[in-house]
N, CA and C atoms as a LAMMPS dump frame, in Angstrom:
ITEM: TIMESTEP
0
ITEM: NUMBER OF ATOMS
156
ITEM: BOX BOUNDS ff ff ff
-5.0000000000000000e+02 5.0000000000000000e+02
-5.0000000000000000e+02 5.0000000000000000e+02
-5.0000000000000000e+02 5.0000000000000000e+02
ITEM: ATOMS id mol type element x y z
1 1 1 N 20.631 35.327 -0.655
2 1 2 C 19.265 35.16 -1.136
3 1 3 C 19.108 33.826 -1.873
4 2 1 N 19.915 33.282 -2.099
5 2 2 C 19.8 32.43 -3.31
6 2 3 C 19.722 30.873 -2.593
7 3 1 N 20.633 31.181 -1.502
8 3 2 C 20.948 30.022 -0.317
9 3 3 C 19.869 29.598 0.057
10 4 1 N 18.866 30.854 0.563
11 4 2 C 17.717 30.699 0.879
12 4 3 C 16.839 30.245 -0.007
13 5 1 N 16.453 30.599 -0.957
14 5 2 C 15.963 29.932 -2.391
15 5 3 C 16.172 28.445 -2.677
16 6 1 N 17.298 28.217 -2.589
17 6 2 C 17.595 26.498 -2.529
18 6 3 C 17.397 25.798 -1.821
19 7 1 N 17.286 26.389 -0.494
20 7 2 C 16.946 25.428 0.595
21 7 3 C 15.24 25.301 0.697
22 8 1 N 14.655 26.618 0.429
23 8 2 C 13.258 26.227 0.56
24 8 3 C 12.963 25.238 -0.748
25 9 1 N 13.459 25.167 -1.471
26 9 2 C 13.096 24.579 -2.704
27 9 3 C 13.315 22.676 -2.476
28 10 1 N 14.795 23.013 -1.53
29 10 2 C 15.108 21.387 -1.264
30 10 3 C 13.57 20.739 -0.278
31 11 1 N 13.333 22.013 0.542
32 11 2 C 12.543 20.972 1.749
33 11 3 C 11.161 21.071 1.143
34 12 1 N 10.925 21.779 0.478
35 12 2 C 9.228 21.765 -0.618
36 12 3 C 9.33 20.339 -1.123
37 13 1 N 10.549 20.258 -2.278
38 13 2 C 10.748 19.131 -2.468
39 13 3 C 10.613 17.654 -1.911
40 14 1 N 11.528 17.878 -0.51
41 14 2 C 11.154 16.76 0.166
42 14 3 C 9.79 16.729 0.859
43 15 1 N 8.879 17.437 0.92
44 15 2 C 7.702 17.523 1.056
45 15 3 C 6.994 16.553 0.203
46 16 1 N 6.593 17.352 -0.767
47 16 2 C 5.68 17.145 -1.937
48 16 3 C 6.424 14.971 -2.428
49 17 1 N 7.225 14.734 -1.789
50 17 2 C 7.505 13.202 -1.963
51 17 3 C 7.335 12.457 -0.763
52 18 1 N 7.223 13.168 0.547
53 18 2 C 6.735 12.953 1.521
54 18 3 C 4.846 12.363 1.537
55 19 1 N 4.592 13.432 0.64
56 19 2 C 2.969 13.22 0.349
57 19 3 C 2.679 12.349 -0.763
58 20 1 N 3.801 12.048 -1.529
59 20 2 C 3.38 11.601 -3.063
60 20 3 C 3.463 9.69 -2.313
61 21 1 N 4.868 9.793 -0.96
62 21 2 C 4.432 8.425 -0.232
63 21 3 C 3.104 7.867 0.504
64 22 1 N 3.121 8.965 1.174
65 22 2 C 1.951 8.641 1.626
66 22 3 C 0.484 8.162 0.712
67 23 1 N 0.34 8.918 -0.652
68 23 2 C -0.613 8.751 -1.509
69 23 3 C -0.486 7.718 -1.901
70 24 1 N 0.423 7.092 -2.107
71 24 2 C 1.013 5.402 -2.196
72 24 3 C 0.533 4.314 -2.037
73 25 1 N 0.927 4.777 -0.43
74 25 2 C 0.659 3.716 0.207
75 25 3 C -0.595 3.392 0.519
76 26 1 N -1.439 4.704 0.703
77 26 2 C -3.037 4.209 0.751
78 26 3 C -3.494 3.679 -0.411
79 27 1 N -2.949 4.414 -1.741
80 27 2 C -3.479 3.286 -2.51
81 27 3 C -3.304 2.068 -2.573
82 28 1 N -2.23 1.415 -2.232
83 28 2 C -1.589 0.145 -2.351
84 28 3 C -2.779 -1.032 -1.182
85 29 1 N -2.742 0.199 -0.038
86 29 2 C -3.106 0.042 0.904
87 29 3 C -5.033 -0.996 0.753
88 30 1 N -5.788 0.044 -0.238
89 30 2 C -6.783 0.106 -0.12
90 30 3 C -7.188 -0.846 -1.488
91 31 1 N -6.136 -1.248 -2.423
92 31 2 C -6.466 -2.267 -3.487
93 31 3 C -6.18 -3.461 -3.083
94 32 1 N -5.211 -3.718 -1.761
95 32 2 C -5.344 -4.928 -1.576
96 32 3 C -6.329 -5.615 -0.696
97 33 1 N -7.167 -4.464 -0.08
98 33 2 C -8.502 -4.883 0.742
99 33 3 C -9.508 -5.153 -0.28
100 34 1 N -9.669 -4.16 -1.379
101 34 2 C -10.25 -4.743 -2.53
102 34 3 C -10.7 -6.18 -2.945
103 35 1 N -8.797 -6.722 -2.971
104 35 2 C -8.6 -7.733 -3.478
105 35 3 C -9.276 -8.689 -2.53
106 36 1 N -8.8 -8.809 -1.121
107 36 2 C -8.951 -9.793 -0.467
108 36 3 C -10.627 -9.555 -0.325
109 37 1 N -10.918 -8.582 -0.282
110 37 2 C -12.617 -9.443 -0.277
111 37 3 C -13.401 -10.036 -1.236
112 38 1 N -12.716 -9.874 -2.561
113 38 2 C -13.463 -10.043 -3.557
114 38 3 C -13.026 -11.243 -4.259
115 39 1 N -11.915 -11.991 -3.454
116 39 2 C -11.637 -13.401 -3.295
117 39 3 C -13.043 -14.389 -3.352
118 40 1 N -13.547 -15.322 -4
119 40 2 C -14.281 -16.356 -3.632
120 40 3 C -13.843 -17.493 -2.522
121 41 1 N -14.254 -18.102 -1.799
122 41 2 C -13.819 -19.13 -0.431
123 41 3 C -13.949 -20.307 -1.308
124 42 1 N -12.648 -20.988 -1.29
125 42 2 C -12.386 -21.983 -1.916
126 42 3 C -12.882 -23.521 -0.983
127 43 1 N -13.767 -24.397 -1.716
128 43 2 C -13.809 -25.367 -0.73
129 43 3 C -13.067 -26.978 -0.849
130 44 1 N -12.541 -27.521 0.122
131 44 2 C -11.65 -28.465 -0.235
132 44 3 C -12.086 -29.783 0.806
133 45 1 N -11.93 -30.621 0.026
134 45 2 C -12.758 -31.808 0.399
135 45 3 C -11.706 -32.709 0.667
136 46 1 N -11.625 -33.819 1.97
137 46 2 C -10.257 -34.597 2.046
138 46 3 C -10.62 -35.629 1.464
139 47 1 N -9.671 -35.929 1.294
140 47 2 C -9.004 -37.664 0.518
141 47 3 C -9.568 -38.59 1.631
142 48 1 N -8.408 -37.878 2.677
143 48 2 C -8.085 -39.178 3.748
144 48 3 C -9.22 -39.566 4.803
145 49 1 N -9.54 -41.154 4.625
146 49 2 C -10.221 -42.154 5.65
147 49 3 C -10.488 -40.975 6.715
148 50 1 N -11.384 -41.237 6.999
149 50 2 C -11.599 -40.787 8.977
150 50 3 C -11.423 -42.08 10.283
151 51 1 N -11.203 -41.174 11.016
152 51 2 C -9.955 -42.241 12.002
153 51 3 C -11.348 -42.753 12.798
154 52 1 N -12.641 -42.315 13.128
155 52 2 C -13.135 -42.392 13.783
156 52 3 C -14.596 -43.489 12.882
């Protein structure tokens, strides 16, 4: 009985960190889309002569 007890307990376990990755990664996921849109477009002006 107990065998059984430990083992469901191991794979719950590896469950519940299975999901705690996944919750992760979407967050990680979804702050860096955040980020990148809320970037301003930088504008950059050249130095160099024009050849033409």
């Amino acid at each position: 009985m107990f065998c059984i007890f430990s083992f469901f307990q191991a794979s719950c376990q590896a469950f519940l960190l299975a999901i705690k990755r996944v919750v992760d990664t979407r967050i990680v996921s979804t702050t860096r889309r955040l980020f990148a849109r809320s970037e301003e477009p930088v504008s950059v002006s050249s130095t160099m002569a024009s050849a033409s």
